[in-house]
C-alpha positions in Angstrom: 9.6 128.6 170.6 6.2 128.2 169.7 4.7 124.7 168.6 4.4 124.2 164.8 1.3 124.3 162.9 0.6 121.1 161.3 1.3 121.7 157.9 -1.7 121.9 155.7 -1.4 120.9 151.5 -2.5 123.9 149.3 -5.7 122.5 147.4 -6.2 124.6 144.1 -9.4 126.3 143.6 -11.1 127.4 140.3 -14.8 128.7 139.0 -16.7 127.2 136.8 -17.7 129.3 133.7 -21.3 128.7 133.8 -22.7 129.4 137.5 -19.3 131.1 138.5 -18.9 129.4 142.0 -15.2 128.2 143.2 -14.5 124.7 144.8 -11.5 122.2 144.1 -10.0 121.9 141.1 -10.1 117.8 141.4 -14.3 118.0 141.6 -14.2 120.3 138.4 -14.4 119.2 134.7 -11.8 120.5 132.2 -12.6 121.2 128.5 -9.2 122.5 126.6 -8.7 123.6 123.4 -6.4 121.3 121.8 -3.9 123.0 119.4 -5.5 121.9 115.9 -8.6 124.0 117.2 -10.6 120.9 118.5 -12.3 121.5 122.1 -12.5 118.0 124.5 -12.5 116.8 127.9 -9.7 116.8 129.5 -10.1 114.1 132.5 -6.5 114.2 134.0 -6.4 118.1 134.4 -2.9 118.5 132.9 -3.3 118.6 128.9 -1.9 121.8 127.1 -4.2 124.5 125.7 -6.7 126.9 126.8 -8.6 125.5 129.7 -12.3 126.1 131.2 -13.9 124.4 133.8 -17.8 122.7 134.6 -18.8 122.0 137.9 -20.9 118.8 138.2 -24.6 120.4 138.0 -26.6 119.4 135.1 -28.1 123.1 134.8 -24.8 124.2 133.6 -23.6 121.6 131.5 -27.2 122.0 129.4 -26.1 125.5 129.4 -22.7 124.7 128.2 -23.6 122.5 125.4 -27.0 124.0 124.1 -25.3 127.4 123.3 -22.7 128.9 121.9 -20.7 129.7 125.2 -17.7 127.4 124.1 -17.3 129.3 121.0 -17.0 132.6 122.8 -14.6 130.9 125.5 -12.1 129.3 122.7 -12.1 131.7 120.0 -13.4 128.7 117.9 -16.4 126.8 116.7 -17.4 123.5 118.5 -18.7 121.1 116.1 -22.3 118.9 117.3 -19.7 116.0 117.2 -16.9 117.7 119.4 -19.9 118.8 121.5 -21.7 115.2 121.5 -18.1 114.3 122.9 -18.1 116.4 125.6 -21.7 115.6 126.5 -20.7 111.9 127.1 -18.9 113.1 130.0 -22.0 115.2 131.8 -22.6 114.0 135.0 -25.7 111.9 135.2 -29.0 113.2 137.3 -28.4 111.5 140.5 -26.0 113.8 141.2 -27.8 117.1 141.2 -28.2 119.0 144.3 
């Protein structure tokens, strides 16, 4: 009998839509489409709808919200106030790599 391995918690990965690069799920932002057709940040990770994810780099979230990217994501179009919304939850400078 061998000795166990210490048992080691499955962390969840996903990619953000803009620069395509995996990490945690936890360090990830979530946008969802809510079911009226409304897009918005979804801090708790667990909201129903259609989900994307944005890493914390200020490159892609000035991609994200100076195109048209969410509208080809969800299937819907992001008003400038849904989208003013979402930008109050960018990441601030300091925290660019």
């Amino acid at each position: 009998m061998g000795a166990r391995q210490p048992y080691r918690k499955h962390v969840p990965q996903r990619t953000c839509v803009i620069c395509r690069q995996k990490t945690d799920k936890r360090r990830l932002t979530r946008l969802v489409r809510t079911a009226d057709g409304g897009v918005v940040v979804d801090p708790t990770g667990k909201r129903n709808g259609r989900g994307a994810y944005l890493c914390d780099r200020i490159t892609c979230w000035d991609k994200v919200l100076g195109s048209a990217i969410l509208d080809q994501l969800f299937g819907v179009q992001v008003s400038d106030e849904e989208k003013e919304a979402i930008a109050a939850y960018r990441p601030s400078a300091m925290g660019e790599a």
